[in-house]
C-alpha positions in Angstrom: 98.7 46.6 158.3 101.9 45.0 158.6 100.7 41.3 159.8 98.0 41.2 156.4 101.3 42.2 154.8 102.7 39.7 156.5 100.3 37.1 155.5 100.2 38.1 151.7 104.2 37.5 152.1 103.6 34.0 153.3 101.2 33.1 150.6 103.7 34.6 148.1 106.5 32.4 149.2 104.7 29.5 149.9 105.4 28.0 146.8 109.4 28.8 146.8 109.0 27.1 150.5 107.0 23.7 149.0 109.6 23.4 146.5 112.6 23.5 149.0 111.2 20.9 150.7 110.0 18.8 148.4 112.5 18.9 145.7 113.9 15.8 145.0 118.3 16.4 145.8 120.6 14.0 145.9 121.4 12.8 149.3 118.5 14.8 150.9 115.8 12.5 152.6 112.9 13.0 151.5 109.0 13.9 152.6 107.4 11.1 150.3 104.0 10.3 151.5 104.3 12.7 154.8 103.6 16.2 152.8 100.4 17.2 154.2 101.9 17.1 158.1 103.2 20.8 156.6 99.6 21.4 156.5 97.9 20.1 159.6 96.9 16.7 158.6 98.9 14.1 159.9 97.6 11.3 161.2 96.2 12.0 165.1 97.4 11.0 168.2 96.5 11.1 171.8 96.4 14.8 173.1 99.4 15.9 173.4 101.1 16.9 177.0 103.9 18.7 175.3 104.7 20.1 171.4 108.3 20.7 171.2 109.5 22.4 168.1 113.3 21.4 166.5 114.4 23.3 162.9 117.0 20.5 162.2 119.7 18.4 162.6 121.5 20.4 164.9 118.5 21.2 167.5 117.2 17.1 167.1 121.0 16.6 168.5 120.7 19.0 171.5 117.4 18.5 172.0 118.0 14.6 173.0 119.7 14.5 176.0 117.0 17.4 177.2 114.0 15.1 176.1 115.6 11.8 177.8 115.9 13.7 181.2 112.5 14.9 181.0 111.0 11.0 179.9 112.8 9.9 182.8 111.4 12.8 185.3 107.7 12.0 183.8 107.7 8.8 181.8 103.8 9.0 181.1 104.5 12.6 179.4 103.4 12.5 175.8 105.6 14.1 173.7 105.3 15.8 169.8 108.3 16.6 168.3 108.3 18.5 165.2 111.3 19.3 162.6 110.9 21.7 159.8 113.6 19.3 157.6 113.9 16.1 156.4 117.4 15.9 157.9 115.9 16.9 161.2 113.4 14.0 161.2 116.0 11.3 160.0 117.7 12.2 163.4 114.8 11.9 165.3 114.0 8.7 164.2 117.4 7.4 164.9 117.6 8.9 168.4 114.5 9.2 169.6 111.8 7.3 168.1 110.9 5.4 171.3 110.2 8.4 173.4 108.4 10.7 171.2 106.0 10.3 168.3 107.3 13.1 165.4 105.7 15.1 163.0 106.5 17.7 160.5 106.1 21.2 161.4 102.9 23.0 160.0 102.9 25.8 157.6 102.7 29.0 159.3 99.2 29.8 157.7 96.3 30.3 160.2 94.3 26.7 158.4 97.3 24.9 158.9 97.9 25.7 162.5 94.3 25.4 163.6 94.1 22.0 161.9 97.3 21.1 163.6 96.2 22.2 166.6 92.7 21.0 166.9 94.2 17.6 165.9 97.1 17.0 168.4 95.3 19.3 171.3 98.9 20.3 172.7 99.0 21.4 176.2 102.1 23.3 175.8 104.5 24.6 173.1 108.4 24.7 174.0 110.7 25.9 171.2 114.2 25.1 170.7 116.4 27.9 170.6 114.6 31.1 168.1 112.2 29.3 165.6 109.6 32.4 165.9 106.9 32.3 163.6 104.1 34.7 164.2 100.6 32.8 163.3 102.0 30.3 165.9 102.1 32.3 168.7 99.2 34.4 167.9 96.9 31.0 167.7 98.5 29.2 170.5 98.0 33.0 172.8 94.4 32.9 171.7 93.8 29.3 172.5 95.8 29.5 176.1 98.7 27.3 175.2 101.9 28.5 176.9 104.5 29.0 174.8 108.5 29.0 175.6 111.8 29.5 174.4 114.7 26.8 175.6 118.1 27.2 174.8 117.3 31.0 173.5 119.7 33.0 171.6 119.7 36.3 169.9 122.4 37.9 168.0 122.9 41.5 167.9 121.8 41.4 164.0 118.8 39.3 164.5 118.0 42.3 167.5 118.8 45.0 165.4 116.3 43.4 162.7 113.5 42.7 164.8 114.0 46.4 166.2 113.3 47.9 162.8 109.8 46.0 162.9 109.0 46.7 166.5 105.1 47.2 165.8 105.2 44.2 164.9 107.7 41.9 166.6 106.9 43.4 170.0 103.4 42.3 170.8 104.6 38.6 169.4 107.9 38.8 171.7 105.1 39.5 174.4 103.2 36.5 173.7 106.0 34.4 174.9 105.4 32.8 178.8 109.0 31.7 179.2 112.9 32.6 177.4 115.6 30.0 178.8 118.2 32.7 177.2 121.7 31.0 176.9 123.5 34.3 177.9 122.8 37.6 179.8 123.3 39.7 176.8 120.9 37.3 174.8 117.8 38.0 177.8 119.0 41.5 177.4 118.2 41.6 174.0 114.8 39.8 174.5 113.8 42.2 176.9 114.8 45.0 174.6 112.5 43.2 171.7 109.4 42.8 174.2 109.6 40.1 177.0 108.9 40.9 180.0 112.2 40.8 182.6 110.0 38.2 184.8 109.7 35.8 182.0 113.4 35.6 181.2 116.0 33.4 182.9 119.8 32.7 181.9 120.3 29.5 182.1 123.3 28.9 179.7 123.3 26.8 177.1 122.4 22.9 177.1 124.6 22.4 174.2 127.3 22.0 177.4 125.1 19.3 178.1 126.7 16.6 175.8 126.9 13.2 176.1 129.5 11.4 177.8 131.9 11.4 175.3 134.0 8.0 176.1 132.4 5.5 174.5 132.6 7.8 171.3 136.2 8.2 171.9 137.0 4.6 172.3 135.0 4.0 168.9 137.1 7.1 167.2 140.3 5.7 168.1 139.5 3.0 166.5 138.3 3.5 163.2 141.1 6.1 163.1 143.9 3.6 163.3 141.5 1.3 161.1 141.4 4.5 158.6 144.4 6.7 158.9 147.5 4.9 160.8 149.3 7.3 162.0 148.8 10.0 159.6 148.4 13.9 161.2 144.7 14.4 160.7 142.7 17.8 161.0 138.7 18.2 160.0 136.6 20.8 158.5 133.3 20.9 159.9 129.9 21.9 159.0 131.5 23.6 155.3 129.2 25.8 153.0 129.2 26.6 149.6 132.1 29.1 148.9 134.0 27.8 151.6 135.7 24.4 150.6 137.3 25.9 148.0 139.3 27.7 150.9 139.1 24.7 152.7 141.0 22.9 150.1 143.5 25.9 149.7 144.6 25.9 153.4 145.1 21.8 153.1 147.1 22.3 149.9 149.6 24.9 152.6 149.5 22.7 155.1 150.7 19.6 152.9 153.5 21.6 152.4 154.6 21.3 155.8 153.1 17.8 156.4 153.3 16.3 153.3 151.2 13.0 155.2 148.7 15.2 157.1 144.2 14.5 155.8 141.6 16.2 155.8 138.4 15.2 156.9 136.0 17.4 155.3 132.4 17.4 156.6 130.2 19.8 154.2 127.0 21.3 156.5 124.0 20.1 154.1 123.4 16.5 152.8 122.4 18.0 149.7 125.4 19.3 149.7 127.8 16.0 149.7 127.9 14.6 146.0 128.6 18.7 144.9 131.7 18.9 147.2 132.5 15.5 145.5 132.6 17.0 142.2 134.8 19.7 143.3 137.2 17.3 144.5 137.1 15.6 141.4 137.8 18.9 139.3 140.4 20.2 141.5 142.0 16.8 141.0 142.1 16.4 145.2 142.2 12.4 145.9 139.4 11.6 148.3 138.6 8.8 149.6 134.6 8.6 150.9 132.8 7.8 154.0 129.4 6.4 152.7 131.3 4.1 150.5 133.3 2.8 153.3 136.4 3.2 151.4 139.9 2.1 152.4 142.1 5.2 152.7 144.8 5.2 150.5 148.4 6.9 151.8 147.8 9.0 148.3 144.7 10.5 149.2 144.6 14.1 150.7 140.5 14.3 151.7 138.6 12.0 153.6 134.8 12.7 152.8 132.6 12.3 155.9 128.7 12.4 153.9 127.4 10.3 156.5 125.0 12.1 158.8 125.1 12.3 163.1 128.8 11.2 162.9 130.3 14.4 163.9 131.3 13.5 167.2 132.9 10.2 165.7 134.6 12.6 163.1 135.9 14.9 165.5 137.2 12.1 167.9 139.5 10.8 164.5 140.6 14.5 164.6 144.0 16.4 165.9 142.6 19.9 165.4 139.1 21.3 164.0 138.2 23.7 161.6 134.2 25.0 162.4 132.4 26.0 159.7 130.4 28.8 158.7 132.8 31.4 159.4 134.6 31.9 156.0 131.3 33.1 154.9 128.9 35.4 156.4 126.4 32.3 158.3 127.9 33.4 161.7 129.4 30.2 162.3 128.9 27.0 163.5 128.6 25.5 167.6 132.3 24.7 168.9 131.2 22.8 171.5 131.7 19.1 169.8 134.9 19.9 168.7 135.5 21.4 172.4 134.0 18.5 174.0 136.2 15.9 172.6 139.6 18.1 173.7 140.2 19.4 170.0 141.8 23.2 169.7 139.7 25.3 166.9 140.2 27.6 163.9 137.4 29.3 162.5 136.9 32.5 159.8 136.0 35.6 161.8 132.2 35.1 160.9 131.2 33.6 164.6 128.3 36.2 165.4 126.0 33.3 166.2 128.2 31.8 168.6 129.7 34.9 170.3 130.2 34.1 173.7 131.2 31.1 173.6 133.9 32.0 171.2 134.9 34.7 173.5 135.8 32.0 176.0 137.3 29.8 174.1 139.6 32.4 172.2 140.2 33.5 176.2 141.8 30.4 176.9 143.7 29.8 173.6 141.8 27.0 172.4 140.3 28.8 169.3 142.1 31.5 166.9 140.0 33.2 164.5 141.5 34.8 161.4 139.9 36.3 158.1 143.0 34.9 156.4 143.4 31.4 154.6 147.2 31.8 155.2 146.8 32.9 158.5 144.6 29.6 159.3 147.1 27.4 157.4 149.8 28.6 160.0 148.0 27.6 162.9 147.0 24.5 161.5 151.1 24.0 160.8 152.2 25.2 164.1 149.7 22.8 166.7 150.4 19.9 163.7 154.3 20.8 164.3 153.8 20.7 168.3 151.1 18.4 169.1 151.8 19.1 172.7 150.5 22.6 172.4 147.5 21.4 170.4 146.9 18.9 173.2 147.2 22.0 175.9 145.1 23.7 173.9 142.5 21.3 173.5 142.3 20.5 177.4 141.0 24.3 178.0 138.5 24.2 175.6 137.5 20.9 177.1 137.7 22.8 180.7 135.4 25.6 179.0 132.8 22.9 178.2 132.8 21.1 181.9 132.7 24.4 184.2 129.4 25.3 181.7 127.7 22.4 182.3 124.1 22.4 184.2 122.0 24.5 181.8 119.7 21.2 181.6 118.9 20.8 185.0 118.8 24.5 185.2 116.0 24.3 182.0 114.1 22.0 183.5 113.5 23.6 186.5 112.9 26.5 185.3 110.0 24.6 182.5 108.2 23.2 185.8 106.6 26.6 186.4 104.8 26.1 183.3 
């Protein structure tokens, strides 16, 4: 009963979904000639050894340094990597075009799927983080293709939801030959939604994992006293709608105190950019803009980073980061960039997503979370006022980051029982 429901809803929103993706938006990539991958018909390949499944941006980043270790383990391992986004497959293009061939993600209607996978013959199915959709894993179950979860998270909500539909969810949480859960409370929950205790492992979180973050440094220091001299500089990361407005309330109290201080304000969507631009414009803010490779001028308050996979960059030109997602209820964006390059954090108190790794953070003072714009301003002020604290700060969360490290190994280990 409820998966022919299920399927009616698909068909019923498939045309909302077609649209999303293939609206034309300013700043958005776009699908062009590569549409009917979302139904199974991209061009083949040689069989596939290994279909690995990223949403977006964000996964395609965390994903890399996972799929270089393994191309260096097995170099003769070939690799499908799928993105539901545009965005996503922009990234995976720039970072990892030689080592895997991409596609987009099919539709999750039962023609789509079996085209897909009577095309690219996939051995095995590994999915980054929780991308669950149900016709996948019933197909790939039926057809013997293993299926796991790396770098698995699941929020008390997202449990609590999946609980109400437990005749359904549970015999797809079943299907599932492997969890790599980031946390014990997340294989917890797992097991409470239907996978078996013998399939889950904690591993912790690759996002630890980063990159060695010198040579990013070296470049950040750079462009910053290219950019902004010697001006006190804090960044917004990852914003969405209904927050820059805040954003821009908490600079205008912080000016107050440091009159010289910028913001570099990185909205989360690329769609997104040329609307924060207007609101800058009609709040009269002076911004100066990164794809334009502007000069900025002592009179401008905002720096504009709409450039994608400069993050790292961004927070390297940084004193002290604001993460996104948390003014509004999103749950939050991943702290560990800003972390990683020894930056202290503020956030809204929307983190849900993100919950342990908060908790450690806010453990060893190197994030504050506040419901409170004026309460964020003040903190901003204070580590702006005392860069030596901020610095302190900054240090433990970069300590949090280094003693966390190992959940890649730990992943890939755990994969080669598949």
């Amino acid at each position: 009963m409820l998966g022919g429901l299920y399927q009616l809803l698909l068909l019923i929103f498939l045309p909302f979904a077609m649209y999303k993706l293939y609206w034309p938006k300013r700043g958005k990539p776009a699908v062009g000639k590569r549409w009917p991958e979302h139904f199974g018909l991209g061009k083949k390949i040689a069989p596939v050894d290994l279909w690995l499944h990223t949403v977006s941006v964000g996964e395609v980043i965390a994903a890399t340094p996972f799929i270089q270790q393994l191309k260096q383990q097995q170099p003769q391992l070939n690799i499908l990597l799928t993105t539901t986004t545009t965005t996503g497959a922009k990234q995976a293009q720039q970072r990892l075009s030689e080592l895997v061939t991409h596609r987009y993600a099919p539709f999750d209607l039962w023609p789509c799927i079996t085209l897909f996978l009577a095309k690219y013959q996939p051995k095995q199915l590994w999915i980054m983080e929780t991308e669950l959709w149900p016709n996948w894993l019933s197909l790939c179950h039926a057809k013997n293709i293993p299926v796991a979860l790396i770098n698995a998270r699941m929020s008390q909500r997202s449990c609590r939801r999946y609980q109400k539909l437990s005749a359904f969810s549970r015999p797809l949480f079943a299907k599932l030959k492997l969890v790599l859960a980031q946390h014990q409370d997340d294989a917890q929950r797992f097991n409470q939604l239907g996978v078996d205790a013998a399939k889950l492992v904690v591993t912790g979180s690759i996002k630890y994992d980063l990159p060695d973050c010198q040579h990013i440094q070296a470049q950040a220091i750079q462009l910053r006293a290219l950019l902004f001299g010697q001006r006190p500089v804090w960044i917004a990361a990852s914003t969405h709608k209904g927050e820059d407005e805040r954003v821009l309330e908490i600079m205008q109290q912080v000016q107050q105190q440091h009159p010289t201080s910028l913001l570099i304000l990185v909205p989360r969507h690329p769609e997104r950019f040329e609307q924060v631009a207007e609101l800058l414009n009609q709040q009269q803010v002076k911004f100066a803009r990164r794809s334009k490779h502007n000069h900025v001028e002592p009179q401008q308050q905002v720096y504009l980073a709409d450039s994608m996979g400069e993050m790292m960059l961004m927070y390297g030109c940084a004193d002290i980061a604001f993460v996104g997602g948390s003014l509004v209820p999103i749950g939050g964006h991943n702290y560990l960039e800003a972390a990683a390059m020894g930056l202290p954090c503020i956030a809204g108190e929307f983190d849900f997503n993100f919950s342990d790794i908060s908790q450690q953070l806010q453990s060893c003072g190197a994030l504050k979370l506040s419901a409170d714009s004026s309460q964020l301003a003040t903190w901003l002020n204070q580590w702006l006022s005392q860069p030596q604290l901020a610095a302190e700060a900054g240090a433990a969360g970069l300590t949090v980051v280094k003693q966390n490290q190992g959940a890649l190994q730990r992943s890939l280990k755990a994969l080669k029982t598949l």
